[in-house]
C-alpha positions as CSV (number, residue, x, y, z in Angstrom):
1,X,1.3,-10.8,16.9
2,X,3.4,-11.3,13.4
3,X,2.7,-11.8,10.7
4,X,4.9,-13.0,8.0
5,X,4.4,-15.1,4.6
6,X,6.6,-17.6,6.0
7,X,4.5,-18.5,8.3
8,X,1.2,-18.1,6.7
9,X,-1.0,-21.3,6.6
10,X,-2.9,-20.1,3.2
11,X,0.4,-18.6,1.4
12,X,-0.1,-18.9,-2.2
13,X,-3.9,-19.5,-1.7
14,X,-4.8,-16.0,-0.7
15,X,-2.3,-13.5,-1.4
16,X,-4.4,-11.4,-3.5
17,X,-6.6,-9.9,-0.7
18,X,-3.7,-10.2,1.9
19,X,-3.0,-6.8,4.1
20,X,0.8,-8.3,4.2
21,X,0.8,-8.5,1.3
22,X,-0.7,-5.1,0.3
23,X,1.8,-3.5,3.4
24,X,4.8,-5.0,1.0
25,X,4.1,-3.9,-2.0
26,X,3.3,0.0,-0.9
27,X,5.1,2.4,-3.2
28,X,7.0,5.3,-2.1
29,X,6.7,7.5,-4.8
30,X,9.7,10.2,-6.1
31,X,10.2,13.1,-4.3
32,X,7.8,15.7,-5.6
33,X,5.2,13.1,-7.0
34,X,1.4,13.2,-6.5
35,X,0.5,13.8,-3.0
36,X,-1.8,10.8,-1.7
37,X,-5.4,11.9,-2.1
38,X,-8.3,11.7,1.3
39,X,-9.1,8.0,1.5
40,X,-5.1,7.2,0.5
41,X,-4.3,9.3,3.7
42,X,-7.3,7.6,5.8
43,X,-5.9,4.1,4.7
44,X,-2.6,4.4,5.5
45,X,-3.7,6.4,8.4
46,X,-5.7,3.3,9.6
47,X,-2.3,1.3,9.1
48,X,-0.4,3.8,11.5
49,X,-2.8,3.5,14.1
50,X,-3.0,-0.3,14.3
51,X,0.4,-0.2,14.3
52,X,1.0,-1.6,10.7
53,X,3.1,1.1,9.3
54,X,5.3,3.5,10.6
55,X,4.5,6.9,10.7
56,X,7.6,8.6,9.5
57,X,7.4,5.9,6.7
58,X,3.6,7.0,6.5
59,X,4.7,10.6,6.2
60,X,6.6,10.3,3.1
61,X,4.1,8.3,1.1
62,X,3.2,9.9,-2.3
63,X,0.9,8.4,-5.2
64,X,2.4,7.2,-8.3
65,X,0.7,7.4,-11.4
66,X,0.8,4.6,-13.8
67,X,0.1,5.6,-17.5
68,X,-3.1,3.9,-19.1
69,X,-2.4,0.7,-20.7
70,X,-3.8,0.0,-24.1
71,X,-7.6,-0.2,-23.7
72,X,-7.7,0.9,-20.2
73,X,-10.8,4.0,-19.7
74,X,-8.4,7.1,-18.8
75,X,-10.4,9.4,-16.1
């Protein structure tokens, strides 16, 4: 099976709690950055087993940190 936007029949309806959409937009973070914490690694682990992701792309996932924005709780 693919899946694409293109070919989506609810494109533009549901994109906000789309898994293509979520695959597109992972970040890989600079070298050195935050390693991914134990439910980043099960996620993304989950992705490599159905086949979503490729490992060796898996493998050099890291977390990037996004400074608070004005008002946002820090912790």
């Amino acid at each position: 099976m693919i899946v694409t936007c293109d070919t989506c029949p609810v494109r533009g309806l549901r994109c906000d709690d789309c898994v293509v959409t979520v695959l597109a937009t992972l970040a890989v973070g600079p070298p050195g950055g935050r390693p991914l914490d134990m439910a980043e690694r099960r996620a993304v682990g989950l992705f490599v087993a159905a086949g979503l992701v490729d490992g060796g792309y898996a493998a050099s996932l890291t977390a990037v940190v996004h400074p608070p924005t004005a008002g946002q709780a820090v912790g």
